[in-house]
N, C-alpha and C positions, 0 to 999 in steps of 0.2 A: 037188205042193204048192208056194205061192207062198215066195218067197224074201221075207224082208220088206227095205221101201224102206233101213231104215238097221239099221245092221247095233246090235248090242246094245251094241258095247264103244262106237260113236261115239258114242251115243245118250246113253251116263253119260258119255263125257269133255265133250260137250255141255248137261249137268247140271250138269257140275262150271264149265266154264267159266262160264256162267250165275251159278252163286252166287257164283264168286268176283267177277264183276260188282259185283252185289248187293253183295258185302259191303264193297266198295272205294268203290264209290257210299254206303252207306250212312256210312259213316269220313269218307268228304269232307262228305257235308253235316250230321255231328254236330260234326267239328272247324271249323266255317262257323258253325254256329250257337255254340259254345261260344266263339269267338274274336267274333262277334256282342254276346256274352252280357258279355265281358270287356271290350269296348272304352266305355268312358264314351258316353254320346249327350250332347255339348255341349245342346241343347236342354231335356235331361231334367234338367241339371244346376240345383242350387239358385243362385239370385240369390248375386251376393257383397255380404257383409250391410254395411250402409252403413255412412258413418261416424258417430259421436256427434256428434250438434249440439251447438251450442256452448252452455256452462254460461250461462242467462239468471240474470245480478244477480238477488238477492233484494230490492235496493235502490235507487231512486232516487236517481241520482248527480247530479240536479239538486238536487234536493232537499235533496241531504244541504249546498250552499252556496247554502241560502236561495233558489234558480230555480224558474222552473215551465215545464215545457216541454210544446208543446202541436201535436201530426201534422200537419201540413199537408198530407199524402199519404196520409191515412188510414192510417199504418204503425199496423203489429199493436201491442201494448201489449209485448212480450216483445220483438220488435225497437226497439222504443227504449226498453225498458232498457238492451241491447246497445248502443246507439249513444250513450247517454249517457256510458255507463261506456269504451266508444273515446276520446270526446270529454272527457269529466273526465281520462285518464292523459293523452291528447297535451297538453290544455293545462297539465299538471303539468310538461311536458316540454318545451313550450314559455317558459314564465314561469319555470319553477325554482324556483317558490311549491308550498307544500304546504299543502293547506287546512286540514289535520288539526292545523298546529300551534296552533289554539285563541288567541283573544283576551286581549292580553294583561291580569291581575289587576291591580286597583289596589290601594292600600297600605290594610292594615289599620286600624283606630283604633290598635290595638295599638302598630301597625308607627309611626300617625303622633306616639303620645307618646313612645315611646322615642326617635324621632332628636330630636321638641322637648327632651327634659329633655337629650339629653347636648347640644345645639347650644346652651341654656342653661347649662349647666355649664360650655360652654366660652367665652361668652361674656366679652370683656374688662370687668375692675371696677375703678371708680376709685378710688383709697385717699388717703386724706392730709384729708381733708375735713373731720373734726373741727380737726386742725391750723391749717387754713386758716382756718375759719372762726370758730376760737378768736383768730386773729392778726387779721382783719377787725372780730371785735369789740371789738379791749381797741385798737384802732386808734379807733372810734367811742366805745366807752368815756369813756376819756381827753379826747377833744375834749370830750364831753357833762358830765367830770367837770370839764375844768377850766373852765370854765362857770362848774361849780358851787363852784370852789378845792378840789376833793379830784380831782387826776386820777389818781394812784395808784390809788383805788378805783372811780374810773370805767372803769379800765381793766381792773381784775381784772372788775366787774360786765357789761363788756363781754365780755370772754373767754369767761366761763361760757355766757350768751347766745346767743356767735359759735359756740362748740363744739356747745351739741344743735343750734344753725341747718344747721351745717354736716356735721354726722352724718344728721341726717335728708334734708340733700338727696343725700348721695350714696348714702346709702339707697335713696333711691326712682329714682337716677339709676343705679345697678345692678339696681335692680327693671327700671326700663324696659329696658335693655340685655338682659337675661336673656328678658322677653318680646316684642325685638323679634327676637332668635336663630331662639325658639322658633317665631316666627311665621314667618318665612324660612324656616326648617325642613321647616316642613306646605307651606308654598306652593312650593319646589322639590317634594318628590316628588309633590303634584300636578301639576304642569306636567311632572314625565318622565313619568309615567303617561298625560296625554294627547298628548304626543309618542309615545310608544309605541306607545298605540292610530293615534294617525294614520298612523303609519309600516306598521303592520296592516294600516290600510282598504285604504289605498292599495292592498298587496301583493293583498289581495283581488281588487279591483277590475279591477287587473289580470288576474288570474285568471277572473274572470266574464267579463271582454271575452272571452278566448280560448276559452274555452270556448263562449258563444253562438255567436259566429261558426261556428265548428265544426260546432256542433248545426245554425246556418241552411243554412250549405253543404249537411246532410243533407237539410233540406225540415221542418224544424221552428220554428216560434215560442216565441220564449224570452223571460219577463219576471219 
């Protein structure tokens, strides 16, 4: 009888070796893929999400100081919002005018009788005038009386005379005084009113140069 090539016990340790092979091979390339499986793929990974563009003005910053500004580069409508609103804060920041402070009021009627009645009221008034001119007439009186051989009574007739003469002119010489106050009055706060306003435009104007040039520097027309 033949002897077989390998003997039975080599043949299972040959078995065994084998699988335990297998099973070491098999361990290495689950821990291969599973460390695979764990490691991120930069490629695979999500875009990092951009930044927020920037908030476009709801509003025409030319605009809102009477300009109109107009692309000379075909820039998009939303970019020169943004460029307006650059160019409106620098030239804030430049001049140190603020547009927002509004036009200055001029004086009410209200506003312009109250300063006429008190700059009337305060007006200087002449007094003594009946006095005087009671003395001016019993002075003519007199001469006209003794003319006539009564100057006694040309002089009292004269007084009386002198007296409403001279009540009524300083009458009316306090009227004029009262409404030339009044009229000085009205005509200073108009003149600070429109110094005021000029001294506005100006600040404006100022304003608007700096700001155009700005907006030109960008490739826009401004008028």
């Amino acid at each position: 009888m033949l002897k077989p090539a390998v003997s039975v016990d080599k043949l299972d340790r040959l078995v065994r070796l084998l699988g335990a092979a297998t099973l070491i091979f098999c361990l290495a390339g689950c821990k291969k893929d599973a460390a695979t499986e764990a490691t991120p793929n930069p490629a695979a990974q999500p875009a990092a999400a951009a930044a927020p563009a920037r908030p476009v003005p709801s509003f025409s910053a030319a605009q809102k100081v009477g300009l109109y500004a107009y692309p000379a580069k075909n820039q998009p409508h939303d970019q020169q919002l943004i460029d307006e609103s650059d160019c409106y804060d620098s030239a804030q920041q430049q001049t140190g005018v603020n547009p927002e402070m509004g036009a200055p009021q001029g004086p009410s009627s209200a506003d312009v009788q109250t300063a006429q009645a008190q700059a009337a009221d305060s007006a200087p008034q002449a007094k003594g005038g009946r006095a005087k001119g009671a003395a001016r007439g019993a002075v003519g009186g007199a001469v006209i009386g003794g003319i006539a051989g009564d100057a006694g009574k040309g002089a009292a007739i004269g007084a009386t005379v002198g007296t409403v003469r001279g009540g009524r002119q300083q009458r009316q010489a306090n009227a004029d005084a009262k409404q030339q106050a009044a009229d000085q009055a009205g005509a200073q706060m108009q003149q600070q009113h429109q110094s005021e306003k000029a001294a506005y435009n100006q600040q404006m104007d100022k304003f608007k140069r700096a700001f155009t040039a700005c907006m030109t520097a960008r490739g826009y027309s401004v008028q």
